[in-house]
N, C-alpha and C positions, 0 to 999 in steps of 0.2 A: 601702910593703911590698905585694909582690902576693898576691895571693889567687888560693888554689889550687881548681877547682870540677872536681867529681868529674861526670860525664853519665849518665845509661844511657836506650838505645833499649830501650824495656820490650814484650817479645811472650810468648807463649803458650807457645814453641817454645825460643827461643833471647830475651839481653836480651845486649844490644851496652854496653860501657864504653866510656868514653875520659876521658883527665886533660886538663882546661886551666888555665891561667892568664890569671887576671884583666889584667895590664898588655901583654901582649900580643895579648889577644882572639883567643887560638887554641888550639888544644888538638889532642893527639896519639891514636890509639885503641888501646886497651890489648887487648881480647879480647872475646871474645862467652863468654855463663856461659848452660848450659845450664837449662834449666827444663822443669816439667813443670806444664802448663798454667796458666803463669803462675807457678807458685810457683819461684823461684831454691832453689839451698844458700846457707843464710844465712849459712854459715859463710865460705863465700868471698866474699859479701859486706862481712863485718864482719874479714877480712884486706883487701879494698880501702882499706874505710876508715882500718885500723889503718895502711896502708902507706902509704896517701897524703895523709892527715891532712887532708882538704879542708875548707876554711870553708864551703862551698856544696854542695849536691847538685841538679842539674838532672835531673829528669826527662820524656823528651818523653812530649807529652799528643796524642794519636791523633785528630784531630778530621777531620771529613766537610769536603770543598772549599769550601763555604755556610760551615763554622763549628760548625753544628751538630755534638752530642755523636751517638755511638754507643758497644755495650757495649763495646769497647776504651777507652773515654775514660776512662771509670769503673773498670776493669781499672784502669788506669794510677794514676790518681788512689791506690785503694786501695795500690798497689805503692810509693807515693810518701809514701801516711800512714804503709805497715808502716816501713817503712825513718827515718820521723823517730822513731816511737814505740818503736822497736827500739833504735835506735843513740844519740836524743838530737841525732841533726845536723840544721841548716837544709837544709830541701828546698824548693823551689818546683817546678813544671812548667812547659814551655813548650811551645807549639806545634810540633807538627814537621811541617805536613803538607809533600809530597815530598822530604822527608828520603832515603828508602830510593831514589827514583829521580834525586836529586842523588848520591847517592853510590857508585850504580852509575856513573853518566856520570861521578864524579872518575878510580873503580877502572879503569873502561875506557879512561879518558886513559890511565892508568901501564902499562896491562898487558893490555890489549885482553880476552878474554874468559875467561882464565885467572885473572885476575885479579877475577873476579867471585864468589867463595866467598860461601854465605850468613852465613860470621863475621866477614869482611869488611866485604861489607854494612852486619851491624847494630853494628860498631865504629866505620866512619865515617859511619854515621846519627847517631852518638852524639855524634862528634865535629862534626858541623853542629849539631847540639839546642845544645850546649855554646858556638862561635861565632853560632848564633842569637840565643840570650840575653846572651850578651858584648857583643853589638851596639846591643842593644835597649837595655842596662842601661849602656853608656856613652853612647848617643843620649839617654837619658834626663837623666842627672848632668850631660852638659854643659848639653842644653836649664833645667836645675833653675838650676843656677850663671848662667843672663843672667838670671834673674827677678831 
């Protein structure tokens, strides 16, 4: 049975969605939900959830090109306990670093610079966060299963 994982590109400004699916390691992006300094409407957050029932919630974690943390890391993080401790769902984070500049280069393949909205953007940022960890986490299951 596939499992369905909810994303969000977590900002300041704007926090980017998108829905995937576990059996096909892809996922589609839904919208960008506005915020104010970080804080979402929880309400349309807890209609995400209601509407898409996801087993998983990925949230990208904002990390500097080294790895090292900065205050967005922690932003995120906190954005990613409210939401477990709110809603009751499994959340993990994953890395996203050039997330936002992969996803400009997909936008700009399809539609050249029109195509480059900042909701955009942070919808298929959300949607690489989402195949990031689809990646990672069946690289993993298969490497578990030759032990």
């Amino acid at each position: 049975m596939s499992k369905t994982v909810l994303g969000f590109d977590f900002g300041t400004k704007s926090i980017g969605v998108a829905v995937g699916q576990e059996i096909t390691a892809s996922a589609q992006p839904l919208l960008s939900l506005k915020a104010n300094d970080g804080v979402p409407d929880w309400q349309q957050i807890a209609t995400l959830l209601q509407e898409w029932q996801p087993d998983l919630v990925v949230v990208g974690l904002p990390l500097n090109m080294d790895g090292s943390e900065q205050e967005m890391t922690q932003r995120a993080r906190k954005f990613a306990n409210r939401i477990h401790g709110r809603f009751g769902v499994a959340v993990v984070t994953q890395d996203e670093r050039l997330t936002t500049t992969d996803a400009k280069a997909r936008l700009f393949e399809l539609g050249g610079f029109k195509a480059l909205g900042k909701s955009k953007v942070d919808a298929v940022s959300a949607v690489l966060i989402i195949e990031s960890f689809l990646r990672i986490s069946t690289t993993f299951k298969i490497n578990c299963r030759a032990w």
